[in-house]
N, C-alpha and C positions, 0 to 999 in steps of 0.2 A: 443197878445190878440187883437181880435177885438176892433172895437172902440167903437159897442153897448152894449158888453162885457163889456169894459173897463168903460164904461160910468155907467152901471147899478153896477158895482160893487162900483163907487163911490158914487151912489145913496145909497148903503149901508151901508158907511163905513160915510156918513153923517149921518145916522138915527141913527147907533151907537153913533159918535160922540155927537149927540144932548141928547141922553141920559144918556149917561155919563155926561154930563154938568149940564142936571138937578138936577143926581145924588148927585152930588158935592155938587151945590149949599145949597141941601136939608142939605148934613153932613156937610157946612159951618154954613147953622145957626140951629142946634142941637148941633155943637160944641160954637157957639157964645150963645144959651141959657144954656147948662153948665156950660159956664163960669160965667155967669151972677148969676147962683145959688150959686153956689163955693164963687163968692165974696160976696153971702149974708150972707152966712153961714160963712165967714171969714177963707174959704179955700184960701191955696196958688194957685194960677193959674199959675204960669209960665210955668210949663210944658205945660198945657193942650192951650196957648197961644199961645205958640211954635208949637201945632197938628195944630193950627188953621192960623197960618203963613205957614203953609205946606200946608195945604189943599187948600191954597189962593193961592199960587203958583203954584198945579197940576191944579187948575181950572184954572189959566192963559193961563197955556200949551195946555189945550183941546181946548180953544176957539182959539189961533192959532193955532193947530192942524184943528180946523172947520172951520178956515177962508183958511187954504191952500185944505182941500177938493173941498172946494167952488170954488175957482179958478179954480183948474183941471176941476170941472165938467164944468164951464164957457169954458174953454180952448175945452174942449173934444164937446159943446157944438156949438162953433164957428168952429172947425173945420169939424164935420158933415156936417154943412150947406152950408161952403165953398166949400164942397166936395160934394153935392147932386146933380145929374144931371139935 
């Protein structure tokens, strides 16, 4: 794959990423105000504590998932330039 290619497809897969992470964020605290209802109303929360210890760990993964797009496109970025006539 070309390298402008290569480049502009990680520009993509950042914008997803970035998305997904807000996404996350947003079903992190929807699941943290749930929980906070549950315990008003003197529901059990373990499970739904459990969704929210998941959710906290898929949101981990995207944002190293976004920190290693970010390199590549860094990577992809330095080497154009080393490489421009």
């Amino acid at each position: 794959m070309a390298d402008h290619l290569h480049l502009a497809k990680e520009h993509a897969d950042l914008a997803k990423a970035e998305q997904d992470i807000a996404e996350g964020q947003m079903r992190i605290t929807e699941q943290e105000l749930r929980i906070e209802r549950m315990q008003r109303a003197g529901q059990d929360t373990a499970r739904a504590e459990e969704m929210l210890a998941a959710f906290r760990e898929i949101l981990a993964e995207w944002h190293r998932h976004r920190q290693e797009i970010l390199r590549t496109i860094e990577r992809l970025q330095r080497a154009r330039i080393a490489n421009f006539p």
